[in-house]
N, C-alpha and C positions, 0 to 999 in steps of 0.2 A: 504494500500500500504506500502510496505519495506519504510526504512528510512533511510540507507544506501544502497546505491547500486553507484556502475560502469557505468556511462552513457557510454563511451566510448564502443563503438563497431565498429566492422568492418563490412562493407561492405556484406559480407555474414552472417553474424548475425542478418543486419540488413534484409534479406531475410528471416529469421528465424520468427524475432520479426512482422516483417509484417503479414505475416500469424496466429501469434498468437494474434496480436490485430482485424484482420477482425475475428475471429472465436471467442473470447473469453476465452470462454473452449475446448482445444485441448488434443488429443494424440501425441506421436508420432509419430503416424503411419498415421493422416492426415497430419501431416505438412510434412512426406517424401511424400506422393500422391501431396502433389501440388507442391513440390519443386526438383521432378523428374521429373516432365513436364517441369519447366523452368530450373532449371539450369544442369539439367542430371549429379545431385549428384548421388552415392548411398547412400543405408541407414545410412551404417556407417558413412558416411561422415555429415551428418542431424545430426544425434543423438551427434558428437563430438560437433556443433554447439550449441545444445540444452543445454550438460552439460556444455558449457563455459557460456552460459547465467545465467543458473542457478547459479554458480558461482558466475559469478560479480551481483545477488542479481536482475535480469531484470527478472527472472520468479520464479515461483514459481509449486513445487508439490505438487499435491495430490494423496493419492494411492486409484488406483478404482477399486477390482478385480485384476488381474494379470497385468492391465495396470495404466499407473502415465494419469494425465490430468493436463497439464500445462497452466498455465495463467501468463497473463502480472502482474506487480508487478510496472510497470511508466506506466505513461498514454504518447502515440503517438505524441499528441502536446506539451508536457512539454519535449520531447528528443530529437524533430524537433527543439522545440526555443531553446535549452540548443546546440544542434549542429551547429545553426546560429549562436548564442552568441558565440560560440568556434572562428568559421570561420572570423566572424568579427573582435574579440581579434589577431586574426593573421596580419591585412593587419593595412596599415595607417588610419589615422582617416581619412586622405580627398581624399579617394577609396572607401570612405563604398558608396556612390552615385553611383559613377560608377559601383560597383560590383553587386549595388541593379539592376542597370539599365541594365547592361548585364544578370540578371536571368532572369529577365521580358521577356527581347527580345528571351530568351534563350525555354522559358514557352510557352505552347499554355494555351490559359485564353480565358474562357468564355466572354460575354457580359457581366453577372453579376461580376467578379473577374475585369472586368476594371472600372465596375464601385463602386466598392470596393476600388479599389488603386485609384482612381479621388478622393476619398471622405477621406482617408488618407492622400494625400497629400497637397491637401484641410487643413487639417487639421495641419497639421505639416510644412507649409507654415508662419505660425502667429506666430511661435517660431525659424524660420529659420536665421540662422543666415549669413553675410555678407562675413566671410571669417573665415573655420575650420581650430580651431591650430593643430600643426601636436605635439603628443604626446611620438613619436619612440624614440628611443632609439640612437642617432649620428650611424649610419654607418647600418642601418634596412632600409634605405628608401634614396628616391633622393630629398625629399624639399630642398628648398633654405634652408631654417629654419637651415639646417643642415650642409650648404656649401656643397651638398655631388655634386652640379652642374647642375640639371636641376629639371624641374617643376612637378607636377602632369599635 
């Protein structure tokens, strides 16, 4: 895997990368066939996608015959936790619960995925603490902490 690269992607990128991590080894011509059923891009518009990833260092080519076969260069679950980690560093420390708790509700979860999160929390229950310092910056957030006038 690359050792530099661009986590940062958009939205449609990330339609891109999707496709490239279920399939592994791809063209560009499967990743427009499934990305013209959902997002009713044209080609051109696929291929601009493709060269920006390549780019910031998220895929990688190989030439095969007259056509390139692109493959991921991050792995799926290391750009999901590096995109949480992002989201988290945006809000206050004592919203990361409520935010966690609104994805939840937000998520449809199996029987086995709740009893996944039962045994996480379970877990991080024994290190939990009584009351999170608010770490912001005066004027980022409404803690008392900060005078800025109300509570979380």
């Amino acid at each position: 895997m690359a050792e530099h690269v661009e986590k940062q992607i958009t939205d449609s990128e990330w339609e891109v990368m999707r496709v490239v991590w279920a399939q592994k080894h791809v063209t560009s011509k499967e990743i427009i066939e499934v990305l013209e059923k959902k997002m009713s891009w044209k080609p051109a518009t696929t291929k601009t996608f493709i060269g920006r990833l390549v780019k910031k260092g998220m895929l990688s080519t190989e030439a095969e015959g007259k056509k390139f076969i692109y493959s991921a260069n991050v792995v799926e679950g290391d750009v999901i936790r590096e995109t949480l980690h992002d989201l988290l560093d945006h809000i206050c420390d004592r919203d990361v619960g409520n935010t966690i708790g609104t994805m939840i509700t937000q998520a449809t979860l199996s029987v086995q995925d709740i009893e996944n999160l039962k045994k996480i929390l379970e877990m991080k229950e024994s290190e939990a603490v009584e009351d999170i310092p608010c770490t912001c910056t005066p004027g980022q957030c409404r803690c008392q902490d900060h005078s800025c006038g109300s509570r979380h």
